[in-house]
BAVEX-77121 format. One record per residue: x negated, y, z negated of N, C-alpha, C, CB in turn; residue in three letters; residue number from 0. Coordinates in steps of 0.2 Angstrom, whole numbers. Glycine has a CB too. Layout:
BEGIN
   neast   nnorth     nup   caeast   canorth    caup   ceast   cnorth     cup   cbeast   cbnorth    cbup   type   seq
       X        Y       Z        X         Y       Z       X        Y       Z        X         Y       Z    Ala   NUM
...
//
This chain:
BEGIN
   neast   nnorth     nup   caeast   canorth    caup   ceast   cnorth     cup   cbeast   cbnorth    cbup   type   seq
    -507      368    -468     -508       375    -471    -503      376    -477     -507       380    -466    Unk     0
    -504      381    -481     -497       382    -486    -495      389    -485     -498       380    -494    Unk     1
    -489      387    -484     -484       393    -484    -484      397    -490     -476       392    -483    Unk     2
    -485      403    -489     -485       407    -493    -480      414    -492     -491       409    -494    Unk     3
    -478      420    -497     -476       425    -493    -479      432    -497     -468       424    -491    Unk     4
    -477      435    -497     -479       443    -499    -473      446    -505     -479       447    -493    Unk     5
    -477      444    -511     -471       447    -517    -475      455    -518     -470       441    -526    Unk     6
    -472      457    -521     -473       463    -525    -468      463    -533     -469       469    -520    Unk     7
    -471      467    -539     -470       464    -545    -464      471    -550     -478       461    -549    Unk     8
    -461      471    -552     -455       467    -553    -452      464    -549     -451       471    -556    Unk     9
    -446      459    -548     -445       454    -542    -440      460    -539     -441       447    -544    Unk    10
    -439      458    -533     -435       462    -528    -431      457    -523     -440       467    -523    Unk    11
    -429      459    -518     -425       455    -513    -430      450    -510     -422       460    -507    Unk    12
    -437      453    -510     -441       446    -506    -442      441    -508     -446       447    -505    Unk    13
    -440      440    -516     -442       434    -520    -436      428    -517     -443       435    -529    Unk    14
    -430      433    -516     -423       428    -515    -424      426    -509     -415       431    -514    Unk    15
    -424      430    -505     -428       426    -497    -432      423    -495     -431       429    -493    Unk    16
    -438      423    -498     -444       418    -497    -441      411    -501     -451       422    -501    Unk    17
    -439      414    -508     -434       406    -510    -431      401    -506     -428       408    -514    Unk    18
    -423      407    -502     -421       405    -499    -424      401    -489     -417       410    -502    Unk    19
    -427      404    -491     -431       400    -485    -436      396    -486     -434       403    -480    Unk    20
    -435      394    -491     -442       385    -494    -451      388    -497     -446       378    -482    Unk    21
    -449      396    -498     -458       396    -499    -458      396    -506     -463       405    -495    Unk    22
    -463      390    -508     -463       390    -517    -470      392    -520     -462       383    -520    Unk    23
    -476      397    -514     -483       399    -515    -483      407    -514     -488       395    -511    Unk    24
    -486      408    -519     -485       419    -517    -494      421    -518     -477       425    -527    Unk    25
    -494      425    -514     -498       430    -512    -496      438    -518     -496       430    -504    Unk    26
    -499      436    -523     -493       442    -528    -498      449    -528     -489       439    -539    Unk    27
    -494      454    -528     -497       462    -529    -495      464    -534     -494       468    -524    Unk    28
    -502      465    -540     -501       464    -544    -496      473    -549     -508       461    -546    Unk    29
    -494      473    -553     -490       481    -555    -496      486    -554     -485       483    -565    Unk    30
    -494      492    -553     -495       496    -552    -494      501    -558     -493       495    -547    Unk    31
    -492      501    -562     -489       506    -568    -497      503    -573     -478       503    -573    Unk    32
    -495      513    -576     -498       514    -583    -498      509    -589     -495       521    -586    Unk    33
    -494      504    -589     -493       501    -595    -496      491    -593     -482       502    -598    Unk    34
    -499      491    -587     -502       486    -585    -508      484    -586     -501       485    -581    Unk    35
    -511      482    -589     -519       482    -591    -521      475    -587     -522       482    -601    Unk    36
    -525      477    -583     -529       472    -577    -534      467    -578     -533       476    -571    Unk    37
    -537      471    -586     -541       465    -588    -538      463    -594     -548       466    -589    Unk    38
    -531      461    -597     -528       459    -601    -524      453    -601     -525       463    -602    Unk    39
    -526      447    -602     -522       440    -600    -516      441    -602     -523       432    -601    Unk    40
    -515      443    -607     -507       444    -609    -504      447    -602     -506       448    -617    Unk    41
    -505      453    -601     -502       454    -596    -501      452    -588     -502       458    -596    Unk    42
    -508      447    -588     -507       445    -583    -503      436    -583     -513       445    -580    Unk    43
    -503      436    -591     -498       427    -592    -490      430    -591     -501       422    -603    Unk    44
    -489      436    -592     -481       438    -592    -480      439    -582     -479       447    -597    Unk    45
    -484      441    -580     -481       441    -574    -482      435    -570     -484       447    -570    Unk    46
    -487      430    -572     -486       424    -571    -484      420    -571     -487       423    -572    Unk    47
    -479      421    -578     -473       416    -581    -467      418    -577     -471       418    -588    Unk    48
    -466      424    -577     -460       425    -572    -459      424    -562     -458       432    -574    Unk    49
    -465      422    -561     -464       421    -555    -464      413    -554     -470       425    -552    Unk    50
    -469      410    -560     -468       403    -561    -461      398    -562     -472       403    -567    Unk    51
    -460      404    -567     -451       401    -570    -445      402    -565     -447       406    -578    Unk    52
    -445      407    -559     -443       406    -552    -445      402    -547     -443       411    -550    Unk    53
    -450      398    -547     -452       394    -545    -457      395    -537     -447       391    -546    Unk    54
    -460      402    -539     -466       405    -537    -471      403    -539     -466       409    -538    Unk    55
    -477      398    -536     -485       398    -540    -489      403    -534     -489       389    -540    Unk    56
    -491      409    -540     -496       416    -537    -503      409    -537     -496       424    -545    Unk    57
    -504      410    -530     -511       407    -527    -516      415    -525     -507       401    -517    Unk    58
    -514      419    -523     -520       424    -521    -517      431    -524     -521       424    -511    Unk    59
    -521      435    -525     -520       443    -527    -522      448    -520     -526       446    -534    Unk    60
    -517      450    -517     -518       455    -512    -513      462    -514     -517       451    -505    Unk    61
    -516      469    -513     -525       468    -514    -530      468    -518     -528       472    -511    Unk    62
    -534      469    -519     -539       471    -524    -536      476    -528     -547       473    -520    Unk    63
    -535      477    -534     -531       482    -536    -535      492    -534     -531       480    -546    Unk    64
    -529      493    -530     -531       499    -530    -534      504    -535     -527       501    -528    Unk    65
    -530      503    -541     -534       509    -546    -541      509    -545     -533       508    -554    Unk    66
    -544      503    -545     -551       500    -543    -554      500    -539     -552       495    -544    Unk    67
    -552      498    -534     -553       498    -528    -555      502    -524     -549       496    -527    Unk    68
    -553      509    -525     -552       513    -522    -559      518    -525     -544       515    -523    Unk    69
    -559      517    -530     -569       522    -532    -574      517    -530     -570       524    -542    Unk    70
    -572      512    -531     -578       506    -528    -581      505    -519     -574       498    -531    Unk    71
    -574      508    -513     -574       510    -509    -579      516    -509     -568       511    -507    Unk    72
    -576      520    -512     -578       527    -511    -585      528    -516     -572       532    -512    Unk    73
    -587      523    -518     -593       523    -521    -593      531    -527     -600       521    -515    Unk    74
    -591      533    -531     -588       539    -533    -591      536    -541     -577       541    -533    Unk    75
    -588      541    -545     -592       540    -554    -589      535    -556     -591       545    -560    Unk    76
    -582      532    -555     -580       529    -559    -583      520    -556     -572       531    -558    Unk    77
    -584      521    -551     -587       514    -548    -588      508    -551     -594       514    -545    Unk    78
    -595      511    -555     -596       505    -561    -589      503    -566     -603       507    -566    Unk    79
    -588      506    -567     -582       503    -575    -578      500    -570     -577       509    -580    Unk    80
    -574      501    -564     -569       498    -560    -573      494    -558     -566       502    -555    Unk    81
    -581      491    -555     -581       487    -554    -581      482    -561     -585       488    -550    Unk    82
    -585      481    -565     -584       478    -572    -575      476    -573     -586       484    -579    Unk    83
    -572      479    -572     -565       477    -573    -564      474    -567     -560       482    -576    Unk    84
    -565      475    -562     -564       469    -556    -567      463    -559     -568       470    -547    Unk    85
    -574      462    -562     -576       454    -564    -574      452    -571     -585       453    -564    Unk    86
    -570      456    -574     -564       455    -581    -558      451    -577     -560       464    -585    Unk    87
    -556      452    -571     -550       448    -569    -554      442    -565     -543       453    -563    Unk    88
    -558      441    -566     -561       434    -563    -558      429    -568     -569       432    -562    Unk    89
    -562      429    -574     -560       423    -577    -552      420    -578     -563       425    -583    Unk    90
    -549      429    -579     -543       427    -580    -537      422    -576     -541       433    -581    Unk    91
    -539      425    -567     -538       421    -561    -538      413    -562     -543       423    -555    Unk    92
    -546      412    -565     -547       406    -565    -545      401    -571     -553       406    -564    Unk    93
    -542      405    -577     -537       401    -581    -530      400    -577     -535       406    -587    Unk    94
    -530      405    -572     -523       404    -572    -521      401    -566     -518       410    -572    Unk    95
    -526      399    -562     -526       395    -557    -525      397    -551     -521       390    -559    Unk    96
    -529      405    -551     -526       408    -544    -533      410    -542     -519       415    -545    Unk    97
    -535      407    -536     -540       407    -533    -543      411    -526     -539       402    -533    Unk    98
    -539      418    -525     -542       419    -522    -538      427    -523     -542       415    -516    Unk    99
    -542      432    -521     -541       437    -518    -542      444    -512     -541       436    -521    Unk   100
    -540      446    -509     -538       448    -500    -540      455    -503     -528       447    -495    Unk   101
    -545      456    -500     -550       465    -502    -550      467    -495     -561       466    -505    Unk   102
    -552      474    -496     -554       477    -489    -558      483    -491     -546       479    -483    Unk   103
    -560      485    -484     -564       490    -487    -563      498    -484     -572       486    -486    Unk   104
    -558      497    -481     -556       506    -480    -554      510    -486     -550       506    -476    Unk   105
    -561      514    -486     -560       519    -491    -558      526    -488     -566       520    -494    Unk   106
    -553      529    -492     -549       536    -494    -544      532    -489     -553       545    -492    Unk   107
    -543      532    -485     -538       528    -479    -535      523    -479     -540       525    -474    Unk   108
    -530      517    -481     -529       513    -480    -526      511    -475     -528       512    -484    Unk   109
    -521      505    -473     -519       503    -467    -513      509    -465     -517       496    -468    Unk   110
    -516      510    -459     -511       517    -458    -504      515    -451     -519       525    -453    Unk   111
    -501      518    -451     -498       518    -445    -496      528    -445     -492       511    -444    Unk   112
    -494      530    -438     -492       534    -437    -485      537    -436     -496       535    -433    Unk   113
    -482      529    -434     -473       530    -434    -473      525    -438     -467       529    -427    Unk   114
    -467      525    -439     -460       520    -441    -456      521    -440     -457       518    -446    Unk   115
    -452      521    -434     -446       521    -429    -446      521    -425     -444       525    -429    Unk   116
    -452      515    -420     -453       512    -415    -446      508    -414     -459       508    -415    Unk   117
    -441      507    -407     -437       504    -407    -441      496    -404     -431       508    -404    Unk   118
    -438      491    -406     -441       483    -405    -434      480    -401     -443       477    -413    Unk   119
    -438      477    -402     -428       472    -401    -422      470    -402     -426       467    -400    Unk   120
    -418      474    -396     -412       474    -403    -412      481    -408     -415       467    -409    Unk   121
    -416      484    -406     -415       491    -411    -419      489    -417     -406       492    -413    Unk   122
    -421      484    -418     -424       485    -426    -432      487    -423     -423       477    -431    Unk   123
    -433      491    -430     -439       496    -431    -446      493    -434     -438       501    -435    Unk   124
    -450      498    -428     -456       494    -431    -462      499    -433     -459       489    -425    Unk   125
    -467      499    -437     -473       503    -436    -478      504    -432     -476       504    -439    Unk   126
    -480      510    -427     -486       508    -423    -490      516    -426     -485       506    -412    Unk   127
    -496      513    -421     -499       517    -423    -504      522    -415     -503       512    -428    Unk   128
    -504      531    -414     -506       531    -412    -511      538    -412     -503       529    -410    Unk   129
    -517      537    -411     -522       541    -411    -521      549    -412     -526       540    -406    Unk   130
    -516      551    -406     -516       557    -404    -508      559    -409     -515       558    -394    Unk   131
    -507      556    -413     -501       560    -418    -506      558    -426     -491       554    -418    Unk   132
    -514      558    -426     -515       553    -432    -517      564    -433     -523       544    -432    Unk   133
    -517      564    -441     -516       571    -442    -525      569    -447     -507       574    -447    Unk   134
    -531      572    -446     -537       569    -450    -535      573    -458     -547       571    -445    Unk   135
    -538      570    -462     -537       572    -470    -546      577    -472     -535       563    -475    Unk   136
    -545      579    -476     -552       582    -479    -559      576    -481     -549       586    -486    Unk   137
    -556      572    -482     -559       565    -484    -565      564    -478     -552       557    -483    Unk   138
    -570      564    -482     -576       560    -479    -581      555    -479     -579       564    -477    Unk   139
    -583      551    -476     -588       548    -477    -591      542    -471     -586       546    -482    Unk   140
    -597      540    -472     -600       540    -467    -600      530    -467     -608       545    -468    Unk   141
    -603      530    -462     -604       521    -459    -608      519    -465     -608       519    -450    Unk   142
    -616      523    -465     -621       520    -470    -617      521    -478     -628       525    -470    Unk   143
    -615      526    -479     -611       524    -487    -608      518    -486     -604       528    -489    Unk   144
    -604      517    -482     -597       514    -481    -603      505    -483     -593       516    -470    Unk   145
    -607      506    -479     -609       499    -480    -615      499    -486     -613       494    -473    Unk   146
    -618      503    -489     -622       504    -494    -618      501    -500     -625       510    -495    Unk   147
    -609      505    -500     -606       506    -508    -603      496    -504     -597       517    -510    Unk   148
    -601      494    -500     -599       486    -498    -605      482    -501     -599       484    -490    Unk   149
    -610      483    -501     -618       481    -503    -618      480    -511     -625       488    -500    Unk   150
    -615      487    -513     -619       488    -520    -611      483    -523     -622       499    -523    Unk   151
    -607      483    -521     -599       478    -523    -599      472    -524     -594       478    -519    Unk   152
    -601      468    -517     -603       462    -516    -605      459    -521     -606       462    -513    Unk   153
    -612      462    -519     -620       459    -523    -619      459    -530     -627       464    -522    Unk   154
    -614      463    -535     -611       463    -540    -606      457    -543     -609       467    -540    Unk   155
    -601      459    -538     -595       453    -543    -596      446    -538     -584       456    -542    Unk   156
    -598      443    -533     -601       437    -529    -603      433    -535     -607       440    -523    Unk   157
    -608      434    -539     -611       429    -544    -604      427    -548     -618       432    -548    Unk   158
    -598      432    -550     -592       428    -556    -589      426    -551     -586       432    -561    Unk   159
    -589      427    -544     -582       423    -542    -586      417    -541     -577       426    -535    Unk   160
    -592      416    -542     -594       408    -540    -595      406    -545     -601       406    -536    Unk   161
    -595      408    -551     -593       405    -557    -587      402    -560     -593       407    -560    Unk   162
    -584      407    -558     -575       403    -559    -574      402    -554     -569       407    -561    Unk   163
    -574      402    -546     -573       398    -541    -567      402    -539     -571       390    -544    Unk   164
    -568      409    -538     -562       413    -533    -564      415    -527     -560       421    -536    Unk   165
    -561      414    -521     -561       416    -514    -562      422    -515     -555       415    -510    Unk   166
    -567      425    -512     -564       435    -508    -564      434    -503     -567       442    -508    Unk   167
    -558      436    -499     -556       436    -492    -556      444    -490     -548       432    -490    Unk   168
    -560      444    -486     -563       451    -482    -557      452    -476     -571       450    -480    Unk   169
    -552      457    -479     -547       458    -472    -551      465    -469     -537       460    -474    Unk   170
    -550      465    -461     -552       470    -459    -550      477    -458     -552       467    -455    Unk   171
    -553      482    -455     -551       489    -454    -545      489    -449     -556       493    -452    Unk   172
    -539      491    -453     -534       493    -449    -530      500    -450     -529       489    -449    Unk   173
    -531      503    -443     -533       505    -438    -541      501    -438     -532       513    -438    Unk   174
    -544      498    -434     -549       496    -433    -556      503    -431     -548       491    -428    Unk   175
    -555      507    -432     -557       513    -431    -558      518    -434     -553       514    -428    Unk   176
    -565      523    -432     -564       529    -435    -559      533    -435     -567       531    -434    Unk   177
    -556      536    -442     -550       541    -444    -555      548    -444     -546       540    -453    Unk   178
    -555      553    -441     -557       560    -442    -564      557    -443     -552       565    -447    Unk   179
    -565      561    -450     -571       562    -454    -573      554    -457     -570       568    -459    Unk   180
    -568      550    -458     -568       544    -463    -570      537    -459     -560       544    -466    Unk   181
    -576      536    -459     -577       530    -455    -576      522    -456     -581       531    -453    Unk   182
    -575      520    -452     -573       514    -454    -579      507    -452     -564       514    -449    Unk   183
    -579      501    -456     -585       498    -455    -583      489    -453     -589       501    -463    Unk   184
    -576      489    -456     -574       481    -454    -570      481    -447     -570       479    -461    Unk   185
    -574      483    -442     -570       486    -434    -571      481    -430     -574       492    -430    Unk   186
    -576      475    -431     -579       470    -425    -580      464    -428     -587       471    -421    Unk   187
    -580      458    -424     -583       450    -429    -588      450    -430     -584       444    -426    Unk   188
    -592      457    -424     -600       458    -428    -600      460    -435     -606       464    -424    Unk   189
    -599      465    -435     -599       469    -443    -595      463    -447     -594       478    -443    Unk   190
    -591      462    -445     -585       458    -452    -591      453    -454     -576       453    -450    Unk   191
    -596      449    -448     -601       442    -449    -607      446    -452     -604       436    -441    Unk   192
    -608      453    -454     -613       456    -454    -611      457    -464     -614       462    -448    Unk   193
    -603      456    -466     -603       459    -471    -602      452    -474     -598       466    -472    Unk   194
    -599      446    -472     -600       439    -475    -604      434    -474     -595       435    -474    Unk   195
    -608      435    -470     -614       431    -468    -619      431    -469     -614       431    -465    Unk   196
    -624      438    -469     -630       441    -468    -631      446    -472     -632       444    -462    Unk   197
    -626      451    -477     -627       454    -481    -629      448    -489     -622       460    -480    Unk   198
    -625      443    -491     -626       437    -493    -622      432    -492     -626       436    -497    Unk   199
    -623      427    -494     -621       423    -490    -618      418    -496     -627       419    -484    Unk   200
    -611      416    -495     -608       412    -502    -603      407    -499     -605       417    -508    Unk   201
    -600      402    -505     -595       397    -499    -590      401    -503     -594       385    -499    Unk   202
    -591      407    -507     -584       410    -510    -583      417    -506     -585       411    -518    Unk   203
    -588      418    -501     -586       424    -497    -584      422    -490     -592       430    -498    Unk   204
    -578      425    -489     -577       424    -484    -570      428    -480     -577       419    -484    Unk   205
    -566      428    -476     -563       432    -473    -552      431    -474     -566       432    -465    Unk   206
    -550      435    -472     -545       435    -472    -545      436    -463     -543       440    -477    Unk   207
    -540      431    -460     -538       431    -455    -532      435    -452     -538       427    -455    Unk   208
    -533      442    -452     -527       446    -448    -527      447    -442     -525       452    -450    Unk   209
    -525      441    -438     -526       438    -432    -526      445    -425     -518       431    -432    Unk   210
    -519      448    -428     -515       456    -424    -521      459    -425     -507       461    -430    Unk   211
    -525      461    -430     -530       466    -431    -537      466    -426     -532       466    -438    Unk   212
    -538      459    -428     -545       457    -422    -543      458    -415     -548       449    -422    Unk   213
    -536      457    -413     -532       457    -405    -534      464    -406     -523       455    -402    Unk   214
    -530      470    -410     -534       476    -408    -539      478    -406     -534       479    -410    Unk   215
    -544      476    -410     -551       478    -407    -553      476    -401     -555       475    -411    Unk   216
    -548      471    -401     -552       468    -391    -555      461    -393     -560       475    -386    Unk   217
    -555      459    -399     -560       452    -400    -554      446    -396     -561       450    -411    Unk   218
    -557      440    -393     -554       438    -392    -554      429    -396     -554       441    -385    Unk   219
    -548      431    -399     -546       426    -404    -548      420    -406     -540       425    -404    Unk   220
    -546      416    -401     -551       409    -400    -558      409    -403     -552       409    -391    Unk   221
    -562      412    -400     -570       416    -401    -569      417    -409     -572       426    -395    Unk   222
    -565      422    -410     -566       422    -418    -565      417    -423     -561       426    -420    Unk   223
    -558      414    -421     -556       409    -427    -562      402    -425     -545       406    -427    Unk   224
    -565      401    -420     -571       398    -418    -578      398    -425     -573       401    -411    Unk   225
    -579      406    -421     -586       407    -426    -585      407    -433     -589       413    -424    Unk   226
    -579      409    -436     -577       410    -443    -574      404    -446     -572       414    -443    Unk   227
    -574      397    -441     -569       393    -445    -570      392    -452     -568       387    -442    Unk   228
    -577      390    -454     -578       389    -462    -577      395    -467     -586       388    -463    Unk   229
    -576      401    -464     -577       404    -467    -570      409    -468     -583       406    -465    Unk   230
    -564      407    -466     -556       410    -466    -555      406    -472     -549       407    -458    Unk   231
    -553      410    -476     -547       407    -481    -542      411    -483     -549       406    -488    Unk   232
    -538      415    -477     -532       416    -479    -531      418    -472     -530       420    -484    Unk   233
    -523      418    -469     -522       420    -464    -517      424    -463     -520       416    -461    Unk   234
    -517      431    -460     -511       435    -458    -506      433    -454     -514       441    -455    Unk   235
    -500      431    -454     -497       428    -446    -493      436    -445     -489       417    -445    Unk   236
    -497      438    -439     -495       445    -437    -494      446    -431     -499       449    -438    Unk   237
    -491      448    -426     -492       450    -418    -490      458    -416     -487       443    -412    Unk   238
    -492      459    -412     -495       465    -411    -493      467    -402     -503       464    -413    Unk   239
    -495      474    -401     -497       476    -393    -497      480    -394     -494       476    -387    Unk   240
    -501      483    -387     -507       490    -386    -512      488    -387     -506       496    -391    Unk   241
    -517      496    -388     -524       497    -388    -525      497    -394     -526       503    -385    Unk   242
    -531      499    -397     -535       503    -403    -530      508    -404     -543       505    -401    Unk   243
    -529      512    -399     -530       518    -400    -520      521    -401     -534       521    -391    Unk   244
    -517      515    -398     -510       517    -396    -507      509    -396     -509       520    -387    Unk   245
    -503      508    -402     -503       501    -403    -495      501    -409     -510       500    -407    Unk   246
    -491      496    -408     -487       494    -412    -484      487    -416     -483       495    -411    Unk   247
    -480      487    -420     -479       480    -422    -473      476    -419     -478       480    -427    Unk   248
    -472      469    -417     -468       467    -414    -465      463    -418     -470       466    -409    Unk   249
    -459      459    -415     -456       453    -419    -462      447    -418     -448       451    -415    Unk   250
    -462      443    -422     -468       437    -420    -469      433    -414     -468       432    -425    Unk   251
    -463      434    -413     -461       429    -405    -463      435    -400     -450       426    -404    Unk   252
    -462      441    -399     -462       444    -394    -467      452    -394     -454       444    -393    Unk   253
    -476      447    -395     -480       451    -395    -483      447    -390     -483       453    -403    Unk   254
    -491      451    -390     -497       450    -384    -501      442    -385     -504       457    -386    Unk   255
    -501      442    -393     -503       436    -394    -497      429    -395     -506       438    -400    Unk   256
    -501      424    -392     -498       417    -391    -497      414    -398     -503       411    -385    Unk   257
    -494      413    -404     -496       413    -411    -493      406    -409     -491       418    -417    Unk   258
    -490      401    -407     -491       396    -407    -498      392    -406     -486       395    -404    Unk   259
    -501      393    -399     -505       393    -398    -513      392    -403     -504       396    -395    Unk   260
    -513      401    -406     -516       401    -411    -517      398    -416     -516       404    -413    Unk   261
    -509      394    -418     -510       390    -424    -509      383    -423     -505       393    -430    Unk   262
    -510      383    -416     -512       375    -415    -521      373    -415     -508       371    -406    Unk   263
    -522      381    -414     -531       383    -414    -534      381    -420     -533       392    -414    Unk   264
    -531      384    -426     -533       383    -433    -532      376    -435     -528       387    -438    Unk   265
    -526      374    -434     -523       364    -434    -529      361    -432     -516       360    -428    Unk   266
    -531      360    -427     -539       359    -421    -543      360    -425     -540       363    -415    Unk   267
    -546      364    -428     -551       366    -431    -552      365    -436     -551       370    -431    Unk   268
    -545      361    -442     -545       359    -448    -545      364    -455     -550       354    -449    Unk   269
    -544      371    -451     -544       376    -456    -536      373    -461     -544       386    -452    Unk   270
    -538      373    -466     -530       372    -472    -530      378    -476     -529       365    -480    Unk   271
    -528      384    -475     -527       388    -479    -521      391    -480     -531       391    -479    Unk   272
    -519      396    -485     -514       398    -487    -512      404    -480     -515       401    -495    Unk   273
    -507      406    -479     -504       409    -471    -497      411    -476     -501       401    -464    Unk   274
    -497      420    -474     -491       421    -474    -490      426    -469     -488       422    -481    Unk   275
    -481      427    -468     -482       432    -462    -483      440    -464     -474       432    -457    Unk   276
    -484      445    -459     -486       451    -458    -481      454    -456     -492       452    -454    Unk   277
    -478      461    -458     -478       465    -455    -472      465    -450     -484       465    -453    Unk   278
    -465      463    -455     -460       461    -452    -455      466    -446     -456       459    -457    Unk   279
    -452      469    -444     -448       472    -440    -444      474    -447     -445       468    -433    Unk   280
    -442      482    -448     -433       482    -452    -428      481    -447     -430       491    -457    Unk   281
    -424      478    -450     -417       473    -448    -411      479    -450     -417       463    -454    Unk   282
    -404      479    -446     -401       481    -445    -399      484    -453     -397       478    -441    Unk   283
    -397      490    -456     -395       490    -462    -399      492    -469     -392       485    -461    Unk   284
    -404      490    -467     -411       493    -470    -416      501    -469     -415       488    -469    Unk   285
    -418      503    -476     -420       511    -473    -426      509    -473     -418       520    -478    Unk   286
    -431      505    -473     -438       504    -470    -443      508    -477     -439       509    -461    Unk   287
    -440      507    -482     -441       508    -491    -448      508    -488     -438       501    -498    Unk   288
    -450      500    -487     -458       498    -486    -460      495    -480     -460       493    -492    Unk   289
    -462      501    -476     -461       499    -470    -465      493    -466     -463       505    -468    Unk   290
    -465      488    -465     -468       481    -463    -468      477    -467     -474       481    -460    Unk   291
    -464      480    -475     -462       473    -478    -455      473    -481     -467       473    -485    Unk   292
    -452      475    -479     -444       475    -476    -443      468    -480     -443       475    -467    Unk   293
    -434      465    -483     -434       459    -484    -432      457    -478     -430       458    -490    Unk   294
    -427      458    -475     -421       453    -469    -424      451    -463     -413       458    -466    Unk   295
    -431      456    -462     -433       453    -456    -439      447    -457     -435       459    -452    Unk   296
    -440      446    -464     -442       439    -466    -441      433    -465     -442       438    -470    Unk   297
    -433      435    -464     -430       427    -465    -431      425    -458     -420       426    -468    Unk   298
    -432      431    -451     -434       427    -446    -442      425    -445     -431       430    -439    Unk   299
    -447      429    -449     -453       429    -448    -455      422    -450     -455       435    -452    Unk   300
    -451      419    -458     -453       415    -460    -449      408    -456     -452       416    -468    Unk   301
    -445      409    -453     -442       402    -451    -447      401    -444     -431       403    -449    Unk   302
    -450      406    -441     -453       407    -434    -458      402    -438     -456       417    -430    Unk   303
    -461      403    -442     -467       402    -443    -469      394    -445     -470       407    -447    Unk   304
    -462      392    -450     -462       386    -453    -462      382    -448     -457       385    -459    Unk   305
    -457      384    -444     -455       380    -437    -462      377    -433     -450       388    -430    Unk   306
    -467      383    -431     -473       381    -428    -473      376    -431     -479       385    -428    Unk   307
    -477      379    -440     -481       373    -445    -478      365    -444     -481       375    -456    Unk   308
    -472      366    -443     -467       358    -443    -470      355    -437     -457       359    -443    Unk   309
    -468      359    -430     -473       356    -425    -480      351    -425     -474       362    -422    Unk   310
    -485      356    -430     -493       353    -429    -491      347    -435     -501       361    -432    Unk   311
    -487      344    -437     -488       339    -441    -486      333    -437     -485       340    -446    Unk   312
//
């Protein structure tokens, strides 16, 4: 598999960490600011360069850029133009040698939690998430949107990414669940095989593995990374406990899921894809800026994990 880890763009403390612990493949989030144009190679050959000349190669875009992302969810007026500028960054990917990108499809919602100040081990903090503190928003919309505006997305940009040869990795609904009024559609392995498999069918559509997310739902793991094996191209390493309903994040070592296990599952199975960890703990001294992407509790997330990958070899 290849180590990877989770940058965000201008550089920050995570690029020294992930350095400093051997990872030279990034998963990068692309800026966020008014002066970044998404379908512009110039601006995507500058953030390039500099992650390149620190000796970062950006392999995947997670996530789907929200500006975009987010009316193409919610299927809204702006849909079409955002979608067109999603299939403007294909080609560009495919100059630049970056081959995949991690969508999801929770519209108005994204990945929620309810705290950040679960105490873990040791005192350091984590996010969970639970139903009876979830406050519902004015935001509505239904299952049949939910998979009509997935339908009308797909069936659109699917024909460039098989042109230029880009992965979409379909990460699931987290919370796996309905929020109030706002429903949620990527909940089960049924639905997730119903939106990569049988709505169409491509060797460029396929899933993102957030191993923690499917344990919520109750899927049980094995079964999944089984039925999916052809079809995973990226992996979350995440662990987790609780319900759906009442749930938090743990240190990797000391969750519900056997992660060694699992990733002797994937070894077995001959999945090679890019893997980075999820959803760290903050570590003594840190205010939890971004909460589960914290720098210091990386350096045990990433050494947990390299440790396994060194094992399956």
């Amino acid at each position: 598999m290849l180590l990877t880890d989770y940058f965000r763009y201008p550089k920050d403390a995570v690029w020294d960490i992930a350095k400093q612990s051997g990872v030279s493949h990034g998963v990068i989030r692309l800026p966020e600011t008014a002066d970044f144009d998404l379908t512009n190679p110039a601006h995507w050959q500058t953030v390039y360069d500099d992650f390149m000349n620190y000796g970062i190669k950006p392999v995947i875009i997670e996530p789907m850029p929200n500006e975009l992302h987010d009316h193409i969810k919610a299927g809204d007026e702006k849909r079409d133009e955002c979608i067109e500028k999603a299939i403007k960054m294909l080609p560009i990917m495919d100059k630049l040698d970056i081959r995949g990108i991690c969508f999801n499809f929770m519209a108005h919602i994204g990945w929620l939690r309810t705290a950040n100040n679960i105490k873990e081990r040791g005192g350091a903090m984590v996010t969970g998430f639970n139903i009876k503190d979830f406050v519902p928003t004015d935001a509505t919309i239904t299952a049949r949107e939910l998979w009509d505006n997935y339908t009308y997305f797909i069936k659109a940009i699917l024909p460039h990414a098989e042109k230029h040869g880009i992965k979409l990795a379909l990460h699931p609904d987290d919370p796996p669940r309905d929020l109030g009024g706002v429903a949620r559609i990527m909940t089960s392995a049924d639905n997730i095989d119903r939106a990569v498999n049988q709505i169409v069918k491509s060797d460029y559509l396929g899933i993102t593995m957030c191993q923690a997310t499917y344990h919520i739902m109750g899927e049980n793991l094995s079964q999944v990374i089984d039925r999916f094996k052809d079809k995973i191209f990226f992996i979350h390493f995440r662990n987790t406990t609780g319900t759906i309903d009442n749930y938090r994040e743990t240190f990797h070592d000391n969750g519900e899921i056997d992660m060694a296990a699992i990733m002797q599952l994937y070894h077995q199975k001959g999945i090679d894809v890019p893997v980075r960890v999820d959803h760290v703990p903050t570590m003594l001294g840190e205010d939890m800026h971004h909460q589960g992407y914290d720098a210091i509790g990386r350096y045990f997330a990433i050494g947990y994990l390299k440790g396994i990958l060194d094992s399956l070899k």
